[in-house]
C-alpha positions in Angstrom: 139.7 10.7 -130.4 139.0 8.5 -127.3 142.3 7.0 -127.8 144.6 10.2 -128.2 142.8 11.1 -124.8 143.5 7.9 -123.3 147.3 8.5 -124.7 147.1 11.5 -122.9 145.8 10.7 -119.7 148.1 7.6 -119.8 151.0 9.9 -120.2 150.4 11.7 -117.4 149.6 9.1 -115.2 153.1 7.5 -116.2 154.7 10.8 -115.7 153.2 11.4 -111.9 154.3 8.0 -110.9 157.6 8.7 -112.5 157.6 12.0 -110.2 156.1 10.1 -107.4 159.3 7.8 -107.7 161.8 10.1 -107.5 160.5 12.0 -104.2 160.3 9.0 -102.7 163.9 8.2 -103.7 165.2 11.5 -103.1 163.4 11.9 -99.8 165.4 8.5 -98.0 169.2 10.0 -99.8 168.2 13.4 -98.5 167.7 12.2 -95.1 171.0 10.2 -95.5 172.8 13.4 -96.5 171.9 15.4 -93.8 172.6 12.8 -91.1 176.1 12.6 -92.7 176.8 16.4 -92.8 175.3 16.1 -88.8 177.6 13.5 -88.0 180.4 15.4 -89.6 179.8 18.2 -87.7 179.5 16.4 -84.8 183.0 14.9 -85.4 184.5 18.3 -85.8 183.3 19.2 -82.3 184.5 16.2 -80.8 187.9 16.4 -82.2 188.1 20.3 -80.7 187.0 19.2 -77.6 190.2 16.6 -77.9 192.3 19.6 -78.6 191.1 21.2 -75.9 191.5 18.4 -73.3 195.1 17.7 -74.6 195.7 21.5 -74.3 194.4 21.5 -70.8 196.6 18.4 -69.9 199.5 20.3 -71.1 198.7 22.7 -69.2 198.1 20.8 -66.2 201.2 18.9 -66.5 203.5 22.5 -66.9 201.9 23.4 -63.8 202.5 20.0 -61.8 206.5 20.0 -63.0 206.5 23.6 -62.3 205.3 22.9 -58.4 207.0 19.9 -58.5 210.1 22.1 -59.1 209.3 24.6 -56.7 208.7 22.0 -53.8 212.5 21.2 -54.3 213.9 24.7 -54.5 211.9 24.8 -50.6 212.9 21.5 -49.9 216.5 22.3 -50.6 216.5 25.7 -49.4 215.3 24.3 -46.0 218.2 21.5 -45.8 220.5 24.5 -46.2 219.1 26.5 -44.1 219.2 23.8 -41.8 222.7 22.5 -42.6 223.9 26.3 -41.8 222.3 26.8 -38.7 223.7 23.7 -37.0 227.1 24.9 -37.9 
């Protein structure tokens, strides 16, 4: 009798360190797994805000070449203007 209690108790024993092993494995991967879908994410924002800053540069440069276009058309309208009235 003792020893089919003993069997028993040792049995359980075994099986809670057994459980205690696994959570104490799982715990550290979990951890891991959840800084790796946060650093993910965190990727995926940066690369939008690198779309966003090379959309704004676009942008930035269509407006410079489009003053810088403009400043001629007054430039030369002026030399014109000028060329005309001396004559």
């Amino acid at each position: 009798m003792k020893n089919k209690r003993a069997d028993r108790i040792l049995s359980l024993f075994l099986m809670f360190q057994i459980f205690l092993a696994g959570t104490a494995f799982a715990s550290p991967i979990g951890k891991v797994q959840e800084e790796k879908r946060n650093s993910e994410q965190n990727l995926s924002e940066v690369r939008r805000e690198i779309e966003d800053l090379e959309n704004q540069k676009e942008k930035i440069l269509s407006v410079g070449l489009l003053s810088a276009c403009i400043g001629s058309a007054l430039a030369m309208g002026r030399l014109n203007r000028q060329k005309y009235e001396k004559h």
